[in-house]
Backbone as CSV, one residue per row, in Angstrom:
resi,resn,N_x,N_y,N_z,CA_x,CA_y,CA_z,C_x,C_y,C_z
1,UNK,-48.829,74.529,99.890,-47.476,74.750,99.437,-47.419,74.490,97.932
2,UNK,-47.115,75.068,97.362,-46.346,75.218,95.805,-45.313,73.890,95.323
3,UNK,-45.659,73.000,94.431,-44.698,72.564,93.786,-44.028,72.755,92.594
4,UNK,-42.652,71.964,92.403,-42.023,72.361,91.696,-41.669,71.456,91.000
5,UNK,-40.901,71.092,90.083,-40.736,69.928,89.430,-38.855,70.289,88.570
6,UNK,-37.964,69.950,89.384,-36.785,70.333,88.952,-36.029,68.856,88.544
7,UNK,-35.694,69.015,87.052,-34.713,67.884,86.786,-33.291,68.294,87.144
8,UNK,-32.349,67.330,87.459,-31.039,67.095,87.974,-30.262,66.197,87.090
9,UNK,-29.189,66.499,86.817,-28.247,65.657,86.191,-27.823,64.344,87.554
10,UNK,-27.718,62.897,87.101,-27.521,62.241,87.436,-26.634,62.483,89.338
11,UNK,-25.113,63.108,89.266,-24.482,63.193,89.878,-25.250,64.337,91.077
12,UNK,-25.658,65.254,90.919,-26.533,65.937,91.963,-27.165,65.502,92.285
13,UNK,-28.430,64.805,91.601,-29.586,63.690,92.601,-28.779,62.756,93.387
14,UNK,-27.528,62.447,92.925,-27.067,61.108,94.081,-26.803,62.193,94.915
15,UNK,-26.114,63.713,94.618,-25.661,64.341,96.240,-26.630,64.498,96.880
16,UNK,-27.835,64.889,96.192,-28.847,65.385,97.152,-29.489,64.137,98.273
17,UNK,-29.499,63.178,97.674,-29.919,61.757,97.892,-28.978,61.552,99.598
18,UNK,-27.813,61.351,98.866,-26.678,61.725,99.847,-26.759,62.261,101.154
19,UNK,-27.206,63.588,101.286,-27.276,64.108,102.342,-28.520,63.633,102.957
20,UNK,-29.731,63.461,102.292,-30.767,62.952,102.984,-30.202,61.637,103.815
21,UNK,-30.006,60.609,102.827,-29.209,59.348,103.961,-28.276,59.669,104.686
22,UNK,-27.662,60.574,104.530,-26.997,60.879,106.099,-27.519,61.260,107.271
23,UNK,-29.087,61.844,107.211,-30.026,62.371,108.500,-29.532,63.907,108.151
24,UNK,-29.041,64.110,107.373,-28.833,66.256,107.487,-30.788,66.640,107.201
25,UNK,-31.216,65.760,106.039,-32.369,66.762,105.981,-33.145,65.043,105.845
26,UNK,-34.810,65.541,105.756,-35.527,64.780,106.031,-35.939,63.790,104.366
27,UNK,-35.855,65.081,103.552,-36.390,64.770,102.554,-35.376,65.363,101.216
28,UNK,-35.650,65.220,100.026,-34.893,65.995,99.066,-35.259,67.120,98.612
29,UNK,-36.527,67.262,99.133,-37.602,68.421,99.037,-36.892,69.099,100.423
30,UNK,-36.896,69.042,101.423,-36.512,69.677,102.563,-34.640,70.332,101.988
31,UNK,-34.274,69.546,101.784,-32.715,69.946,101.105,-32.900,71.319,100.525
32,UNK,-33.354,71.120,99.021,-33.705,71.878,98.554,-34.367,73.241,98.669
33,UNK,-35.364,73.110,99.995,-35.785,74.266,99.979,-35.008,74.719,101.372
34,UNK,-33.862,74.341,101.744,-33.194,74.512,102.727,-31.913,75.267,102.041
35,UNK,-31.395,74.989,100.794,-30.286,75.609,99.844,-31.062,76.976,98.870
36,UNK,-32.256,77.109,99.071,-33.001,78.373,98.245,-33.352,79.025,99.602
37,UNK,-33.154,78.750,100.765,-33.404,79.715,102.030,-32.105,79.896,101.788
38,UNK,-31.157,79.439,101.901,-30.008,80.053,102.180,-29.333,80.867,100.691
39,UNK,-29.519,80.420,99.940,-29.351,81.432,98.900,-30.371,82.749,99.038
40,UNK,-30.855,82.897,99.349,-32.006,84.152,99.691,-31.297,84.823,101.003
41,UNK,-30.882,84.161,101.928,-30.575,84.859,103.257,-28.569,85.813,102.653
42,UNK,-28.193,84.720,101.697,-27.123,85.680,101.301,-27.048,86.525,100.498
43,UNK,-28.190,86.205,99.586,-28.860,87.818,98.441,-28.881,88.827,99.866
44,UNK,-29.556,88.483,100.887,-29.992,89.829,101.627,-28.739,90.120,102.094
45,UNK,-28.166,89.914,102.475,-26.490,89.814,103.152,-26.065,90.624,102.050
46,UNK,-25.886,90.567,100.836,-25.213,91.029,99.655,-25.946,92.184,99.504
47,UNK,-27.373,92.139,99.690,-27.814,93.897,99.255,-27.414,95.179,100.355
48,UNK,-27.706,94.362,101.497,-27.586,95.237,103.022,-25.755,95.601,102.465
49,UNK,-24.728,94.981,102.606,-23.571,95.223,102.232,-23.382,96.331,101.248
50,UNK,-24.096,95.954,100.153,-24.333,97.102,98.841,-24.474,98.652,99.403
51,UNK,-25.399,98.714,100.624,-26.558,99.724,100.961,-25.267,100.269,101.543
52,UNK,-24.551,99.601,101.994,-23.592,100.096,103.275,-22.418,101.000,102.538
53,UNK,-21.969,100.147,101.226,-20.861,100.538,100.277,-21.202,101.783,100.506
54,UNK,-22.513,102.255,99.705,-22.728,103.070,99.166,-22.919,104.466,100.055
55,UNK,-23.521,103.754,101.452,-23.420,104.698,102.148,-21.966,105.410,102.876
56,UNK,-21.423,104.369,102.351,-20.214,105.002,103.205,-19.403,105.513,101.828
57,UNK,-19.658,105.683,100.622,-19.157,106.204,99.562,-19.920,107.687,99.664
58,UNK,-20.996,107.839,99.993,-21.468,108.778,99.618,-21.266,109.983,101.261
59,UNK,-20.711,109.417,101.897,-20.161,109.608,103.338,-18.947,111.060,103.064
60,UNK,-18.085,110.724,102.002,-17.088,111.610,101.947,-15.885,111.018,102.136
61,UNK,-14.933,111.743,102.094,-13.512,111.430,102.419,-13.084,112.179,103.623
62,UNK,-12.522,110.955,104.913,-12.342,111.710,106.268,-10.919,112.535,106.212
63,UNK,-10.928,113.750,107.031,-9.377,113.852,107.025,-8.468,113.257,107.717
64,UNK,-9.104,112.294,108.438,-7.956,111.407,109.660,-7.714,110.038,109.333
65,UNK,-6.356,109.981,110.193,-5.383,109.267,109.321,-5.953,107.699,109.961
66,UNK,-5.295,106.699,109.241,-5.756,105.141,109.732,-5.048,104.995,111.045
67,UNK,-4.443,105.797,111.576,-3.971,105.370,112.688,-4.789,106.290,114.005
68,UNK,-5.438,106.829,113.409,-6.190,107.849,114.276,-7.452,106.734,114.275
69,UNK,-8.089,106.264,113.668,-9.099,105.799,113.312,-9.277,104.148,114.009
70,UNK,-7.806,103.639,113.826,-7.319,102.489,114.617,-7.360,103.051,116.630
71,UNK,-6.460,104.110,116.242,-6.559,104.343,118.013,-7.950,104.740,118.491
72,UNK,-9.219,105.200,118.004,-10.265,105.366,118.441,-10.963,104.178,118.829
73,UNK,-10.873,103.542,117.914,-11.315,102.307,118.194,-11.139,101.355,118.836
74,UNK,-9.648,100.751,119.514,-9.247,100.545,120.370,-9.701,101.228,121.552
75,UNK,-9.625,102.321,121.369,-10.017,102.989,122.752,-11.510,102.790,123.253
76,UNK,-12.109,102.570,122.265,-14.104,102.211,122.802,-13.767,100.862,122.870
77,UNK,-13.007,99.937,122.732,-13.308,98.224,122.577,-12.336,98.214,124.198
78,UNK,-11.882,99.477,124.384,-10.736,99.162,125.663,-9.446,98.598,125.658
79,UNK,-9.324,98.441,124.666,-7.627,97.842,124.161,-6.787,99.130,123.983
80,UNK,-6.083,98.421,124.850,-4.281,99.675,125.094,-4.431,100.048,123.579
């Protein structure tokens, strides 16, 4: 495994510290690479979203109305 060597301003090392003494994570190293998984899992969240914009921009403009579009949908989920 790869290390890293990140300085912290005073008040973040006590949070990080923090959560370790509470039992959330094992280590401050575990924290950490537990907040860069999750920043990575919402980059992907944010690109897939992007992909979607775009696909549905490049989709066209429907001619049916939001209430047509509402009642279809209801109708596959089975709601009156």
């Amino acid at each position: 495994m790869a290390q890293m060597n990140v300085s912290l301003p005073e008040a973040l090392k006590t949070w990080a510290e923090t959560r370790v003494a509470e039992g959330r994570y094992s280590s401050t190293s575990d924290y950490v690479r537990d907040l860069v998984r999750r920043d990575q899992e919402a980059e992907e969240k944010v690109q897939r979203l992007r992909v979607m914009i775009e696909e549905g921009l490049a989709s066209g403009i429907s001619d049916r109305t939001i209430e047509d579009i509402i009642a279809d949908r209801r109708k596959r989920d089975g709601v009156a």
